[in-house]
PDB file of N, H, CA, C and O in Angstrom:
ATOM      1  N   UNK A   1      28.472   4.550  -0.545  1.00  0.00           N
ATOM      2  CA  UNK A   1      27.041   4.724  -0.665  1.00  0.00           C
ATOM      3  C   UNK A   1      26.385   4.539   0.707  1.00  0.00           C
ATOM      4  O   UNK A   1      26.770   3.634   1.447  1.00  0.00           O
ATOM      5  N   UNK A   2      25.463   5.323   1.041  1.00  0.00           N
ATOM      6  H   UNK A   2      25.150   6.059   0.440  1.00  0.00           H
ATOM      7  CA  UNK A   2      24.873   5.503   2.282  1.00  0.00           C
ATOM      8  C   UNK A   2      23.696   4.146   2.141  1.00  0.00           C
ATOM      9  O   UNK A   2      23.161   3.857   1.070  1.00  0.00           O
ATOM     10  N   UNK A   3      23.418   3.355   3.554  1.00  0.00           N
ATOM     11  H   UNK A   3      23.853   3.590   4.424  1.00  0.00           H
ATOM     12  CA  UNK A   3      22.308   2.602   3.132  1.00  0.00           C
ATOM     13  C   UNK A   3      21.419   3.118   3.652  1.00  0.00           C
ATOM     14  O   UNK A   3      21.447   4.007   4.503  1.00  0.00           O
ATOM     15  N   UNK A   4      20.100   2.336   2.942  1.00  0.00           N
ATOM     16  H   UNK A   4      20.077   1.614   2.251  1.00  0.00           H
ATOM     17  CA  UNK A   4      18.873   3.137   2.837  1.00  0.00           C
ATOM     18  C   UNK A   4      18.047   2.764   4.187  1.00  0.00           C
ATOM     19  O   UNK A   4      17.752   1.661   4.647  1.00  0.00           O
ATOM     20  N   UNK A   5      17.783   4.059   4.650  1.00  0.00           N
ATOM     21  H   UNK A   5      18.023   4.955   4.276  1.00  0.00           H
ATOM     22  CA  UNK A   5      16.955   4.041   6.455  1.00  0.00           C
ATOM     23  C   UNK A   5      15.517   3.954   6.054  1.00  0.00           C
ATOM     24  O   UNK A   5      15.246   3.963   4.853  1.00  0.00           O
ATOM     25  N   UNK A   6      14.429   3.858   7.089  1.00  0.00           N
ATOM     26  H   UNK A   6      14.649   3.850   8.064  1.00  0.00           H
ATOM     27  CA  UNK A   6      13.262   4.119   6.539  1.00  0.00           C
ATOM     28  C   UNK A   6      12.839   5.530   7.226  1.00  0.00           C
ATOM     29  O   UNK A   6      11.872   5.568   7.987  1.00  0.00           O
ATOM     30  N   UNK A   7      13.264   6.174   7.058  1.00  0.00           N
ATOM     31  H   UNK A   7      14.050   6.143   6.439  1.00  0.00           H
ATOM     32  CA  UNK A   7      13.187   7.304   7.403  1.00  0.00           C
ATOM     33  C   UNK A   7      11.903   8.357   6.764  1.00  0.00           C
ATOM     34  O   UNK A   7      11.499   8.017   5.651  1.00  0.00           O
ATOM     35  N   UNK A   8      11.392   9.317   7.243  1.00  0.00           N
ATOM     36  H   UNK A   8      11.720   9.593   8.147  1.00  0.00           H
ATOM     37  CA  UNK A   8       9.920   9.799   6.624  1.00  0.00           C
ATOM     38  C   UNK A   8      10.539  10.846   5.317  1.00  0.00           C
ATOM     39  O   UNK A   8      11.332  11.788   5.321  1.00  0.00           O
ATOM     40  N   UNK A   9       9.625  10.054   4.066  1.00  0.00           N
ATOM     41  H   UNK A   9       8.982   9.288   4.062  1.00  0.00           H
ATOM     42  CA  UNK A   9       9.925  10.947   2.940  1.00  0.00           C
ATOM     43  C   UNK A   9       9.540  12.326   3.112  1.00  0.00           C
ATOM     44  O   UNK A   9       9.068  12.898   4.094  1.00  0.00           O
ATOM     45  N   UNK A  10       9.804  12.699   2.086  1.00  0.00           N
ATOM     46  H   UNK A  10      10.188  12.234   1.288  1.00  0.00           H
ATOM     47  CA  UNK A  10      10.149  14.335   2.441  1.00  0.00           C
ATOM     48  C   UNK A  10       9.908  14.426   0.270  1.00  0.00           C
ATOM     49  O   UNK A  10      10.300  13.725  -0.663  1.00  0.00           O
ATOM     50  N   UNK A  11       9.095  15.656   0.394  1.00  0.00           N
ATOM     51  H   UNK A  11       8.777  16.226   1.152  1.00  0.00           H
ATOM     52  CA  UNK A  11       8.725  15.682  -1.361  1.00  0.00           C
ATOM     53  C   UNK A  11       7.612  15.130  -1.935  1.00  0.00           C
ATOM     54  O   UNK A  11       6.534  15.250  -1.354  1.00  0.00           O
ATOM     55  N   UNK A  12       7.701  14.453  -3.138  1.00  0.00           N
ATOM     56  H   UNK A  12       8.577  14.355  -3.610  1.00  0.00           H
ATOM     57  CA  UNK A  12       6.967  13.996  -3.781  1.00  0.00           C
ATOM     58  C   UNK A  12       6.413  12.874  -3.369  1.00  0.00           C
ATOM     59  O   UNK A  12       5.356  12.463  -3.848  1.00  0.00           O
ATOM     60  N   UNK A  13       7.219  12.118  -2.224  1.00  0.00           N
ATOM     61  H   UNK A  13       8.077  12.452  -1.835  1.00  0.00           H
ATOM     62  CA  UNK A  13       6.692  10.583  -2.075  1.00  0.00           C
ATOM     63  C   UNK A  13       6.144  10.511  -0.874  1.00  0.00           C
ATOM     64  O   UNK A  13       5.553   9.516  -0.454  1.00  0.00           O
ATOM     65  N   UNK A  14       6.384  12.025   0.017  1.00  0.00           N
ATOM     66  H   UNK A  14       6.864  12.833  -0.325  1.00  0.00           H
ATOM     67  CA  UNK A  14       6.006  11.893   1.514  1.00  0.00           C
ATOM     68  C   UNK A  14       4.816  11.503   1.865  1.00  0.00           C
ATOM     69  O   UNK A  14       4.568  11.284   3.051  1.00  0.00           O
ATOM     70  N   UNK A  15       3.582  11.303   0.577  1.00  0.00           N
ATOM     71  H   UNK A  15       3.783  11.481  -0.387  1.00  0.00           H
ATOM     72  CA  UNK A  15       2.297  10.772   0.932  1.00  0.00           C
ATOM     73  C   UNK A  15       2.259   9.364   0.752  1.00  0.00           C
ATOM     74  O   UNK A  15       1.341   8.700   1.232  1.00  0.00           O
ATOM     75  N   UNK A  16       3.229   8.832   0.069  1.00  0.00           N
ATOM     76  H   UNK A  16       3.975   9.372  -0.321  1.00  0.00           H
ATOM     77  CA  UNK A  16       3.220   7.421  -0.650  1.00  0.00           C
ATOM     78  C   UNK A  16       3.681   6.547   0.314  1.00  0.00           C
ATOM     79  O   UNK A  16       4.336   7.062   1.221  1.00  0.00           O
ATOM     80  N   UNK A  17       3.467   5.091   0.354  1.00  0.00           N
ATOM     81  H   UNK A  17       2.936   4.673  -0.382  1.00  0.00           H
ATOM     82  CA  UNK A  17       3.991   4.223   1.040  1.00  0.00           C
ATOM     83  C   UNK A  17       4.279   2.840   0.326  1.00  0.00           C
ATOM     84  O   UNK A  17       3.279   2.200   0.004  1.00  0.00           O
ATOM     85  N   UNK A  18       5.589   2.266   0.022  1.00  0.00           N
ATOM     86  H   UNK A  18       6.402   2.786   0.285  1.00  0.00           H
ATOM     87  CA  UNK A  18       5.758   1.046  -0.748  1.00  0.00           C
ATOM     88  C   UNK A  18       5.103  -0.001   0.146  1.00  0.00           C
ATOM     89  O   UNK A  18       4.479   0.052   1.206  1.00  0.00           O
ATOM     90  N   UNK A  19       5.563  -1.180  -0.863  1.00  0.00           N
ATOM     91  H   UNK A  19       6.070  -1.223  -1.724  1.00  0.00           H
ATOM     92  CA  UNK A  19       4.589  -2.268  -0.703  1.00  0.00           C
ATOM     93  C   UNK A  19       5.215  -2.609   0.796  1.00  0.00           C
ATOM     94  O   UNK A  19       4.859  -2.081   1.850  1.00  0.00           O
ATOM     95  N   UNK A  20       6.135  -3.522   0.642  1.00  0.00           N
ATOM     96  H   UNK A  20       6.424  -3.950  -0.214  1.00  0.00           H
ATOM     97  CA  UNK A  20       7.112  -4.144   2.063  1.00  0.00           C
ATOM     98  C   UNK A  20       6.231  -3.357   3.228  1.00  0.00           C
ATOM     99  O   UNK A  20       5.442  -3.905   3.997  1.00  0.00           O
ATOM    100  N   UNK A  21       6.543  -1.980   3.179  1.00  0.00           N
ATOM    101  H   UNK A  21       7.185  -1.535   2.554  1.00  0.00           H
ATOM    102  CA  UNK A  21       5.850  -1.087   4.931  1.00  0.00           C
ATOM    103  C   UNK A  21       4.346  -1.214   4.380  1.00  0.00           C
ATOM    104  O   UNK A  21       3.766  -1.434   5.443  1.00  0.00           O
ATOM    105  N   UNK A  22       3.351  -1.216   3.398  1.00  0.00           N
ATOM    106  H   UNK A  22       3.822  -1.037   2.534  1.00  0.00           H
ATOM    107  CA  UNK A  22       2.123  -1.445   3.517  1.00  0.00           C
ATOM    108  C   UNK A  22       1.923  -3.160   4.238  1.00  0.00           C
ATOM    109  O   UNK A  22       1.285  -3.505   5.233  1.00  0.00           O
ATOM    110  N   UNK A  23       2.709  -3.939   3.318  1.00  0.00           N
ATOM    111  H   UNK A  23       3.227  -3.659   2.510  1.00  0.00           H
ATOM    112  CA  UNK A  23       2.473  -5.498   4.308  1.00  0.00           C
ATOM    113  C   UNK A  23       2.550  -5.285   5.607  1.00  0.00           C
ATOM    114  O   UNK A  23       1.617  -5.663   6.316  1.00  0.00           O
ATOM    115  N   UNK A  24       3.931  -4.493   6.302  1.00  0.00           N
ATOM    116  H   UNK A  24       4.688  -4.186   5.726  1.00  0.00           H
ATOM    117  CA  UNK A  24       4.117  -5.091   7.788  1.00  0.00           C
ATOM    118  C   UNK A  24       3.202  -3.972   8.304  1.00  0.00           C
ATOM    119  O   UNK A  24       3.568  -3.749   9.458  1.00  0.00           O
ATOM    120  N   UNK A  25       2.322  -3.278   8.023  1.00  0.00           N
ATOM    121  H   UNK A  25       2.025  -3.459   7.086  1.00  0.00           H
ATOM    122  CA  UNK A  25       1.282  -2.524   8.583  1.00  0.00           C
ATOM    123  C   UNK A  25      -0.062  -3.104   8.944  1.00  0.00           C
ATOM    124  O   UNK A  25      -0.587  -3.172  10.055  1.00  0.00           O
ATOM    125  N   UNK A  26      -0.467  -3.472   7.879  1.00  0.00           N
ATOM    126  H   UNK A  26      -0.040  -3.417   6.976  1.00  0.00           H
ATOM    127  CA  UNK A  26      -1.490  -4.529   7.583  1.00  0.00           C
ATOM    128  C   UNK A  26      -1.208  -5.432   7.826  1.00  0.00           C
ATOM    129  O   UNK A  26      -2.218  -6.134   7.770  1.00  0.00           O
ATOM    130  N   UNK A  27      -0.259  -6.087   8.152  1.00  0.00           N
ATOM    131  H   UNK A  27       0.561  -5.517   8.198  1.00  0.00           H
ATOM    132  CA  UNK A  27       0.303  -7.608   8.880  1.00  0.00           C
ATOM    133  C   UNK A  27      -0.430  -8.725   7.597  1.00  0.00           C
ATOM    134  O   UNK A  27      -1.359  -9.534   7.596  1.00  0.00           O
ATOM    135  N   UNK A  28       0.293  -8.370   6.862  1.00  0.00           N
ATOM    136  H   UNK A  28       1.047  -7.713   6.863  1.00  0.00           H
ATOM    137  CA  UNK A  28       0.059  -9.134   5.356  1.00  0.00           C
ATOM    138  C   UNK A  28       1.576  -9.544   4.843  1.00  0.00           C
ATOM    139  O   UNK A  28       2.455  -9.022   5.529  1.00  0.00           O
ATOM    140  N   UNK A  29       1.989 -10.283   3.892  1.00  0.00           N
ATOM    141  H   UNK A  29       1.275 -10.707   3.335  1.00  0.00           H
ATOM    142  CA  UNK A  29       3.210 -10.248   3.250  1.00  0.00           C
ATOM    143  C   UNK A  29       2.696  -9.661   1.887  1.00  0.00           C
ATOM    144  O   UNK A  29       1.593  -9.671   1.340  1.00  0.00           O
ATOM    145  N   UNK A  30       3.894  -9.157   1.559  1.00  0.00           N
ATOM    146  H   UNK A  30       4.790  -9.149   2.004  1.00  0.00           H
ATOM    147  CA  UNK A  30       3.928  -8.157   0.324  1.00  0.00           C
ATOM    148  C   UNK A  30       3.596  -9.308  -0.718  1.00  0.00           C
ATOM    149  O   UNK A  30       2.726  -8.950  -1.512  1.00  0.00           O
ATOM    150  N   UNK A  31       3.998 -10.415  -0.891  1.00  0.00           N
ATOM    151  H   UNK A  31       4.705 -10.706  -0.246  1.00  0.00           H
ATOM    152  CA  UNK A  31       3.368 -10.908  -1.948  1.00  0.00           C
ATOM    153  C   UNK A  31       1.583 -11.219  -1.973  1.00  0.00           C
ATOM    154  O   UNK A  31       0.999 -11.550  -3.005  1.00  0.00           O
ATOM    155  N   UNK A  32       1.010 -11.065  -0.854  1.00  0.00           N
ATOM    156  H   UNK A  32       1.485 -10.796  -0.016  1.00  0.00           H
ATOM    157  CA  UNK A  32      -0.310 -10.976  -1.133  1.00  0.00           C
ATOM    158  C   UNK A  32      -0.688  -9.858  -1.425  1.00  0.00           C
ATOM    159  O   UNK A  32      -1.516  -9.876  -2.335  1.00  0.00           O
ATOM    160  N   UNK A  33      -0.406  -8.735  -0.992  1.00  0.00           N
ATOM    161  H   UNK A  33       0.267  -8.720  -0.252  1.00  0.00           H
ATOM    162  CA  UNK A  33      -0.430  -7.382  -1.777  1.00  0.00           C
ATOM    163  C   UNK A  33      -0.325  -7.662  -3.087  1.00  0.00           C
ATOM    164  O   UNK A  33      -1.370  -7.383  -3.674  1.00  0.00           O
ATOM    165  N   UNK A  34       0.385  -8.034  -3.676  1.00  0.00           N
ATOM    166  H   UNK A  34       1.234  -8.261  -3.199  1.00  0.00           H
ATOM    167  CA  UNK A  34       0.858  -8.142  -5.096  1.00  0.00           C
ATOM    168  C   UNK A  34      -0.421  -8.834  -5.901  1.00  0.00           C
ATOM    169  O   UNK A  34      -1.016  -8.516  -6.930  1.00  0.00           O
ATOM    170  N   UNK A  35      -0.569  -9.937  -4.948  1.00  0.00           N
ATOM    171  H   UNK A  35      -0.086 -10.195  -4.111  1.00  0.00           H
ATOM    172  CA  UNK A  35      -2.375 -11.080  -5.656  1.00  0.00           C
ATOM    173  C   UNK A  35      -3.529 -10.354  -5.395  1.00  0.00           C
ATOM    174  O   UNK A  35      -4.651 -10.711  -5.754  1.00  0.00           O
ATOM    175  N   UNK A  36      -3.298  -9.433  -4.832  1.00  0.00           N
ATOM    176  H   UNK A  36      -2.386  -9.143  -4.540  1.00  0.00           H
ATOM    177  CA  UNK A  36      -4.423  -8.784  -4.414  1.00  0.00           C
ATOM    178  C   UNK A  36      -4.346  -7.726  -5.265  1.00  0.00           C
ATOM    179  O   UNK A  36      -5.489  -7.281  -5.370  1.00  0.00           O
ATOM    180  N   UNK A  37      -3.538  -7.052  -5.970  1.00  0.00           N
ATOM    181  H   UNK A  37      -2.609  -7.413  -5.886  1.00  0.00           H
ATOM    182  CA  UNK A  37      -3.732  -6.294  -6.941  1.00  0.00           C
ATOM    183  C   UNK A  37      -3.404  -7.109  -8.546  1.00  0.00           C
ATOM    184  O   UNK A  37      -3.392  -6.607  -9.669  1.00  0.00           O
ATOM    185  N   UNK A  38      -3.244  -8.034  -8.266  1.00  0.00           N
ATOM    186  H   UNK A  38      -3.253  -8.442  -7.354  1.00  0.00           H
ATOM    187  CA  UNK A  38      -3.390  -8.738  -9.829  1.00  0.00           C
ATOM    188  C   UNK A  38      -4.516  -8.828 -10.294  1.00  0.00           C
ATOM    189  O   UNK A  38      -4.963  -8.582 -11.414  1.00  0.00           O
ATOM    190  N   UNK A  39      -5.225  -9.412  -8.838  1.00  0.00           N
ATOM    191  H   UNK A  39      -4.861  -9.612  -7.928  1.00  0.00           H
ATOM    192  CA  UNK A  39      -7.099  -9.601  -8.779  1.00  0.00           C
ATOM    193  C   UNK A  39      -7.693  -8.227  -8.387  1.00  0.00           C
ATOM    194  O   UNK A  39      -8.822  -8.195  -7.897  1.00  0.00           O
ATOM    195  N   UNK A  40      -7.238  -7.496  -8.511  1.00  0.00           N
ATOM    196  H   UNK A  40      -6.321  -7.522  -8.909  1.00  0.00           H
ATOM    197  CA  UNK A  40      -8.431  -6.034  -8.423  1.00  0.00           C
ATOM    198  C   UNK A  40      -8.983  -5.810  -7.084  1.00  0.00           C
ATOM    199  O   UNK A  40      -9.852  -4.966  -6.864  1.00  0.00           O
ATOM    200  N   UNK A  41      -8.671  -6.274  -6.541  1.00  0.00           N
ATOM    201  H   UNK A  41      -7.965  -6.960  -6.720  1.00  0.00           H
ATOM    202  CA  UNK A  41      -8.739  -6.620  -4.830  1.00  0.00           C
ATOM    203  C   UNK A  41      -8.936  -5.348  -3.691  1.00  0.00           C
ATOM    204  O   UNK A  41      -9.772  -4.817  -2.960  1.00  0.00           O
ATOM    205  N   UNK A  42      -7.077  -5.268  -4.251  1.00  0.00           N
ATOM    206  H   UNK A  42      -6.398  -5.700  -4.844  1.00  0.00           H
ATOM    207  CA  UNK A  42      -6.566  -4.547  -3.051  1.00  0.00           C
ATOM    208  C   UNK A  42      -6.734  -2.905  -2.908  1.00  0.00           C
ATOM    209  O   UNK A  42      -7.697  -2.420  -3.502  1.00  0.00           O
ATOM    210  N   UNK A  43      -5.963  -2.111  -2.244  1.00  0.00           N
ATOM    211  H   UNK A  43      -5.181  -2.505  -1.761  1.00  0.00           H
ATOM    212  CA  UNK A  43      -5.932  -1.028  -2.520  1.00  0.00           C
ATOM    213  C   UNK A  43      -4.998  -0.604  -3.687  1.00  0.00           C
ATOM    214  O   UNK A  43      -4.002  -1.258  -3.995  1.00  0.00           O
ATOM    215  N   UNK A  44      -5.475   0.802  -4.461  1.00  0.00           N
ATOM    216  H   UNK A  44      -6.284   1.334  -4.211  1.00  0.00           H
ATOM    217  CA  UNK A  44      -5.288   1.226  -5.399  1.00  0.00           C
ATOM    218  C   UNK A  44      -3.692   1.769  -5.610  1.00  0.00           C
ATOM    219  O   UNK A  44      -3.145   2.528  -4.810  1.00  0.00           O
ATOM    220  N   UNK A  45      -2.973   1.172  -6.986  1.00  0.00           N
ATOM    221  H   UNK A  45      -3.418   0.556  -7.635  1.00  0.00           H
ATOM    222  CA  UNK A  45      -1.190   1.407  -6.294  1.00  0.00           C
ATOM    223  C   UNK A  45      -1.014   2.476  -7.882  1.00  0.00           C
ATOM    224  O   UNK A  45      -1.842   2.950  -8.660  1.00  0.00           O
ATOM    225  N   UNK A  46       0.581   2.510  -7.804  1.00  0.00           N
ATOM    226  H   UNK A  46       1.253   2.125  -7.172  1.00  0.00           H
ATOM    227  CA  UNK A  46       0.928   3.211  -8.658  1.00  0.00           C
ATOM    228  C   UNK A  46       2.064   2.471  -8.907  1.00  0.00           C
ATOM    229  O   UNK A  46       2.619   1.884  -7.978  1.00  0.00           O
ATOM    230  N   UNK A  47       2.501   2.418 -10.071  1.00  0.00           N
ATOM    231  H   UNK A  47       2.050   2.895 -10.826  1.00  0.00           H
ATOM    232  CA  UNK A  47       4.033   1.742 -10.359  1.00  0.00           C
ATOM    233  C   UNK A  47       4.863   2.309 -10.883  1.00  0.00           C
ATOM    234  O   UNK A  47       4.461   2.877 -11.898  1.00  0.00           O
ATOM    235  N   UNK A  48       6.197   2.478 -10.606  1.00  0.00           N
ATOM    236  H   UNK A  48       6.523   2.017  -9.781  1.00  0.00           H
ATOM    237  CA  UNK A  48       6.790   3.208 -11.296  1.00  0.00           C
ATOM    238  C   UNK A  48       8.276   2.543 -10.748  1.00  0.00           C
ATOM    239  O   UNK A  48       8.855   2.225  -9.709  1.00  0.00           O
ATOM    240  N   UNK A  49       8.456   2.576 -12.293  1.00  0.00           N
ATOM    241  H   UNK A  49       7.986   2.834 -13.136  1.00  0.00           H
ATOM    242  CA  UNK A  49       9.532   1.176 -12.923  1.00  0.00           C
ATOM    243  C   UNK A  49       9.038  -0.317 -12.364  1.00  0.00           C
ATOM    244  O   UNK A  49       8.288  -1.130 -12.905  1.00  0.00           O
ATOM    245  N   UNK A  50       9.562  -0.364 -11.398  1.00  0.00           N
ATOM    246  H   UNK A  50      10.171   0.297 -10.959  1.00  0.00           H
ATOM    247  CA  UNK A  50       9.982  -1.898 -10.976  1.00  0.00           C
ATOM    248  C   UNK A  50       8.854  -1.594  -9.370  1.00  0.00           C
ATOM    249  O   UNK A  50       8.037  -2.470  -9.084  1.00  0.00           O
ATOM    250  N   UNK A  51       8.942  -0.574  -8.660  1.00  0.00           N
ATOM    251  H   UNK A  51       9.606   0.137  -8.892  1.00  0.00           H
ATOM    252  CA  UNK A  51       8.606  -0.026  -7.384  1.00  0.00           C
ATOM    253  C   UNK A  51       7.022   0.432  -7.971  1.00  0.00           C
ATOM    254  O   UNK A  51       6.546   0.997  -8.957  1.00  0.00           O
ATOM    255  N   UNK A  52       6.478  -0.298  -6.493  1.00  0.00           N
ATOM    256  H   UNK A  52       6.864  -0.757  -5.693  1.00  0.00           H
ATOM    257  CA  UNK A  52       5.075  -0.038  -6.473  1.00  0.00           C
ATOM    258  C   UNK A  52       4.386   0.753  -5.061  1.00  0.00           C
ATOM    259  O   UNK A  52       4.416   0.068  -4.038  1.00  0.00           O
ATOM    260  N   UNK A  53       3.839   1.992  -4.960  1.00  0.00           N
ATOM    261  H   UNK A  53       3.815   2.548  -5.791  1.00  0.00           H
ATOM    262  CA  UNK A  53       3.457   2.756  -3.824  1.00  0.00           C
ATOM    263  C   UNK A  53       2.186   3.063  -3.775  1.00  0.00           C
ATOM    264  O   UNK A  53       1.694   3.539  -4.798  1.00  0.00           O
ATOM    265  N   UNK A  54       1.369   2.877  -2.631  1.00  0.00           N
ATOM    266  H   UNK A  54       1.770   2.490  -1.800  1.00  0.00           H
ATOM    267  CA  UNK A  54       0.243   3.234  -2.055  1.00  0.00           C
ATOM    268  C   UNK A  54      -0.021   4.534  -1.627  1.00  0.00           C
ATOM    269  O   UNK A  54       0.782   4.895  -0.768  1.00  0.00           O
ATOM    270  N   UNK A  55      -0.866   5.367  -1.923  1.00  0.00           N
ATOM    271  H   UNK A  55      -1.518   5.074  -2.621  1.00  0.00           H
ATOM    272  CA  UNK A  55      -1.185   6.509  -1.284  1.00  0.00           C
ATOM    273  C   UNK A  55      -1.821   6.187  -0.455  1.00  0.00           C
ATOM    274  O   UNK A  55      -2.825   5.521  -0.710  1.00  0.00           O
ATOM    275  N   UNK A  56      -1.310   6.721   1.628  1.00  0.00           N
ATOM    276  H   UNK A  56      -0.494   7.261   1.836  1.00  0.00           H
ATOM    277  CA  UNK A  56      -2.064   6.498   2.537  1.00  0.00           C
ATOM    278  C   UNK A  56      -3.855   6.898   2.436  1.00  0.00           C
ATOM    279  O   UNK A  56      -4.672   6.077   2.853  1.00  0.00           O
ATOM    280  N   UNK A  57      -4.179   7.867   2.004  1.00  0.00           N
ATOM    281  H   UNK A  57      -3.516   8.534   1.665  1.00  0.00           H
ATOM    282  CA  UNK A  57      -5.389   8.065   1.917  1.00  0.00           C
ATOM    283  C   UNK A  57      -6.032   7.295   1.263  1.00  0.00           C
ATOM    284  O   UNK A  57      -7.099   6.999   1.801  1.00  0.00           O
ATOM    285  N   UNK A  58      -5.775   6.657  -0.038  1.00  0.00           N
ATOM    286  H   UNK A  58      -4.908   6.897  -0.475  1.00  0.00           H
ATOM    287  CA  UNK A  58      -6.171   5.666  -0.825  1.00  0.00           C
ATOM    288  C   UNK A  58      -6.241   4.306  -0.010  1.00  0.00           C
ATOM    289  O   UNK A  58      -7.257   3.615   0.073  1.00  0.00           O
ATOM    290  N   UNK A  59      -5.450   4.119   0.371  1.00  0.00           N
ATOM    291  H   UNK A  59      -4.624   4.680   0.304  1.00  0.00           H
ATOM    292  CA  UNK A  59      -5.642   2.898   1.705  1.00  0.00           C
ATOM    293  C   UNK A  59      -6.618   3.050   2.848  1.00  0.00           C
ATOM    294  O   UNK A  59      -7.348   2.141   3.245  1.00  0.00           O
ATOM    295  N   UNK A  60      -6.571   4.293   3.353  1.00  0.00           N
ATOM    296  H   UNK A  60      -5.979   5.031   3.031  1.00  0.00           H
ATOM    297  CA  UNK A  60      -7.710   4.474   4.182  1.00  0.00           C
ATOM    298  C   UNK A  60      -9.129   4.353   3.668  1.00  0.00           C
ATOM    299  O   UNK A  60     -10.150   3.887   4.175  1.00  0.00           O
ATOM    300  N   UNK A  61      -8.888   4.879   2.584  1.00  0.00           N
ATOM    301  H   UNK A  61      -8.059   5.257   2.172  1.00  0.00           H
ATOM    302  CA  UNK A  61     -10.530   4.722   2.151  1.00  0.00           C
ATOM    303  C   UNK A  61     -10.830   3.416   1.532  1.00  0.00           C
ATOM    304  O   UNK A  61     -12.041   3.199   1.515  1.00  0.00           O
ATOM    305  N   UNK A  62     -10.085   2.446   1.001  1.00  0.00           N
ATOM    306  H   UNK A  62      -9.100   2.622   1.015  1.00  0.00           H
ATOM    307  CA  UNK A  62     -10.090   1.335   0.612  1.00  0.00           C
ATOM    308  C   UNK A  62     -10.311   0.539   2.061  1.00  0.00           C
ATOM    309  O   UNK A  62     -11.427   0.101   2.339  1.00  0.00           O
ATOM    310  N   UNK A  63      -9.496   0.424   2.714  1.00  0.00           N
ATOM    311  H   UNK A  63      -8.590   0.780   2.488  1.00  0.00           H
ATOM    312  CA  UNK A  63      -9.742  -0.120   3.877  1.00  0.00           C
ATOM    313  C   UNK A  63     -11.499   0.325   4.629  1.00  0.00           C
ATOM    314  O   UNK A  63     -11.925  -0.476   5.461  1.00  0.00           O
ATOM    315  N   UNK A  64     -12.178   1.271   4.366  1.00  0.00           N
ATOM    316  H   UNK A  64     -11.832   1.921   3.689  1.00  0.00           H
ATOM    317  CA  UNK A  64     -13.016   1.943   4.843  1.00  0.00           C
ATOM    318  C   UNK A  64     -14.025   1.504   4.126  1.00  0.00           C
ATOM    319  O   UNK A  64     -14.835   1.005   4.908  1.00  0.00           O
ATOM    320  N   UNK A  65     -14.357   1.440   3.152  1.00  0.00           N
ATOM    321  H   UNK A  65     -13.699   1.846   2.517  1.00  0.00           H
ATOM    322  CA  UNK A  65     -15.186   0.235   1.966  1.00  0.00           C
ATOM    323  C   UNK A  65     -15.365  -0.866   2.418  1.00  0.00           C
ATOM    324  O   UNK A  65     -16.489  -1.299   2.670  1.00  0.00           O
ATOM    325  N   UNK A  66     -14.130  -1.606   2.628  1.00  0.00           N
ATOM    326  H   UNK A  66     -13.217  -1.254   2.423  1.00  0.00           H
ATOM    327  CA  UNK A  66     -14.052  -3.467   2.602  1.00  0.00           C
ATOM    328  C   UNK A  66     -15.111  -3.379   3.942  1.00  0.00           C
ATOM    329  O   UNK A  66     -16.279  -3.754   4.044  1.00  0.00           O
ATOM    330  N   UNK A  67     -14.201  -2.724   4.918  1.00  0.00           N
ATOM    331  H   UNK A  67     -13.252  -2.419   4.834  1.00  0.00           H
ATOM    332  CA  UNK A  67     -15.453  -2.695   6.280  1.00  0.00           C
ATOM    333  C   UNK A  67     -16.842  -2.338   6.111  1.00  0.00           C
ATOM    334  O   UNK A  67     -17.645  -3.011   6.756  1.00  0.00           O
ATOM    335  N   UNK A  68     -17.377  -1.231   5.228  1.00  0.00           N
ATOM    336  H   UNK A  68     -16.724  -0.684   4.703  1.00  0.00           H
ATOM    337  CA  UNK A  68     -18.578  -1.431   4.941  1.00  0.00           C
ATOM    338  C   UNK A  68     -19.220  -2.479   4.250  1.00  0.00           C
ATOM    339  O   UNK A  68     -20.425  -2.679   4.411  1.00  0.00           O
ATOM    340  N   UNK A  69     -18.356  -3.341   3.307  1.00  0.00           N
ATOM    341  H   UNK A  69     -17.378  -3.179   3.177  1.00  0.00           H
ATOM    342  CA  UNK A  69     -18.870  -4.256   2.346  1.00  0.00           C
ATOM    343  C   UNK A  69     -18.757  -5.302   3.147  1.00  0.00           C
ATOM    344  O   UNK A  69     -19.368  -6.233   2.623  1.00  0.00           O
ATOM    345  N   UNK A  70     -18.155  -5.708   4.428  1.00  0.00           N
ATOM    346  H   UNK A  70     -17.658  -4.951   4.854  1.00  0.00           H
ATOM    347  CA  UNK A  70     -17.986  -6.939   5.629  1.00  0.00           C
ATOM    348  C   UNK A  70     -19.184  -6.261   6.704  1.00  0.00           C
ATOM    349  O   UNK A  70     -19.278  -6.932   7.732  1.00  0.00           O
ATOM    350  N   UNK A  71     -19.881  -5.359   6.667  1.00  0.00           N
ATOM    351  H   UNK A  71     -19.805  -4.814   5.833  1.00  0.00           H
ATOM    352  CA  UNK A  71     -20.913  -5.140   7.418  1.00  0.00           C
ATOM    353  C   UNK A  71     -22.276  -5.532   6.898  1.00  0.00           C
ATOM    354  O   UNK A  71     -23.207  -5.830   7.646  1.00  0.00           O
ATOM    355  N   UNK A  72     -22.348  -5.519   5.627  1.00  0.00           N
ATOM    356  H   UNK A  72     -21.592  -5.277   5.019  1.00  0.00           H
ATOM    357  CA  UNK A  72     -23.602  -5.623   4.526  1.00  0.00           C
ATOM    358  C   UNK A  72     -23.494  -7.241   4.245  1.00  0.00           C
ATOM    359  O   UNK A  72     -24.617  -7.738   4.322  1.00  0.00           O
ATOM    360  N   UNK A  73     -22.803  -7.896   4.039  1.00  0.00           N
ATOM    361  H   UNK A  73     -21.890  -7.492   3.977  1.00  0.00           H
ATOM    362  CA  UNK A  73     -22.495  -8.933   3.878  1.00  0.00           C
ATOM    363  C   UNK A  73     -22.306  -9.896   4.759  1.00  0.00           C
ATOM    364  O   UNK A  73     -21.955 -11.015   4.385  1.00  0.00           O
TER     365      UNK A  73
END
């Protein structure tokens, strides 16, 4: 069995990004990702089975909110 690279998806997932590479992007650990979507928080995910993925655009614009709502506030 080949091990798994992080190499750029290709298909259906090439827009998606799991949790682990959303933490070390955001310089977060994946388990606050996780509290942050328990609490309605975070950016908007998808689950499927056990694996949970972010659509980059969905992050951008989530991220693009919080900064307006940290400007008003």
């Amino acid at each position: 069995m080949k091990p798994r690279t992080a190499e750029p998806r290709a298909g259906v997932l090439s827009d998606w990004i799991g949790r682990v590479e959303l933490a070390e992007e955001l310089g977060v650990t994946p388990d606050t990702l996780a509290r942050w979507a328990t609490r309605g928080t975070g950016p908007p995910l998808v689950k499927v089975g056990r694996r949970v993925f972010y659509r980059r655009k969905s992050v951008e614009r989530w991220l693009a909110e919080s900064e307006r709502k940290n400007q008003n506030g």
